[in-house]
Structures are given as C-alpha cells and as structure tokens.
C-alpha positions in Angstrom: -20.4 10.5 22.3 -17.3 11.8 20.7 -13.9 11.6 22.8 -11.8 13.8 23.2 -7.3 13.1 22.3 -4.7 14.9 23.0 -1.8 14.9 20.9 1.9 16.9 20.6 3.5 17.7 17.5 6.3 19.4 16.6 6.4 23.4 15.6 7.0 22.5 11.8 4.2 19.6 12.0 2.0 22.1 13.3 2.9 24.9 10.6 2.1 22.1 8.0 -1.7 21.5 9.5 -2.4 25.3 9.7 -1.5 25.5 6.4 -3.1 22.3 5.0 -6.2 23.6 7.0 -6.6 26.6 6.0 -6.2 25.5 2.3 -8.9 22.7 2.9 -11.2 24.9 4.5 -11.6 22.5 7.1 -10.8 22.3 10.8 -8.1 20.6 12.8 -10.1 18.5 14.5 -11.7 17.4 11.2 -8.5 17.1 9.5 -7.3 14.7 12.6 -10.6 12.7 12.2 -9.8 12.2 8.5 -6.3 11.2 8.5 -6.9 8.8 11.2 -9.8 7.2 9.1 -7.7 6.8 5.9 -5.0 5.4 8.4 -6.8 2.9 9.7 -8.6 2.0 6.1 -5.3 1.3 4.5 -4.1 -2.0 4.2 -1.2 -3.0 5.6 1.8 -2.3 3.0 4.1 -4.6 4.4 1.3 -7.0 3.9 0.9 -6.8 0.5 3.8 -6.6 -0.9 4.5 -10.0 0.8 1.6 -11.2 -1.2 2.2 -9.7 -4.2 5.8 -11.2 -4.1 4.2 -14.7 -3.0 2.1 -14.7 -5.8 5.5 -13.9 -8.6 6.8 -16.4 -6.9 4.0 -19.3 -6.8 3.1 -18.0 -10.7 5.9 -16.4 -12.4 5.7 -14.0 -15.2 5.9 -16.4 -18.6 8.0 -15.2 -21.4 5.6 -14.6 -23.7 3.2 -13.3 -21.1 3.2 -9.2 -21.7 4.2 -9.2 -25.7 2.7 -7.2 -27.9 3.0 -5.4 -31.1 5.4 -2.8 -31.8 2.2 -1.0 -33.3 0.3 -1.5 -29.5 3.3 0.1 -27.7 3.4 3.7 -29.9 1.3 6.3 -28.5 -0.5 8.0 -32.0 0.2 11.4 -32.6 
C-alpha cells in the first residue's frame, strides 16, 4: 500500500515543479516518485570517481596508448 510523505520546499523550488509539471504532463506526486527512483538508482559519484582514479593509478595511461593518425582525428567534410 502506498505511503504517504510530506515534504517542504521553498517558494522558487515549488515554482520550478509546477512548471516542470505542467510541461511533463505529469503530476507532482509522480514527478516525486520519479526523482526519488533515479536518486536512489544512481551510483554513488563519490564512489566512482575513487575508482576510476584507483584504476589510473594501479594502470596508467601508456604513451603510446591513445595515438592515432592525423587522418583518424579530422572530421570529413
């Protein structure tokens, strides 16, 4: 059974969801929902950017590693 939160915002927050409502076509209650979801689904950024530096750091870029022709790096016209 759904539950039911309460939550305060500011006048300008709340000026924002109308408007982002009303543009969605959604409700919001459904809006809430939503961004909660995608909240809770993302991963931790903090997180990965430690990883991300861990792994430069256990296996450094090599120098030869991105080369590439002059020919590969010019968009044609």
């Amino acid at each position: 059974m759904p539950r039911t939160l309460k939550v305060q915002v500011s006048e300008e927050l709340l000026k924002r969801l109308e408007g982002a409502v009303r543009r969605l076509g959604t409700s919001r209650s459904e809006f809430a929902r939503q961004a909660l979801r995608d909240a809770l689904n993302r991963p931790d950024e903090s997180a990965l950017e430690i990883r991300h530096r861990e792994g430069y750091l256990s296996k450094p870029v090599r120098a030869d590693e991105f080369d590439v022709s002059e020919t590969e790096q010019v968009w044609p016209e």
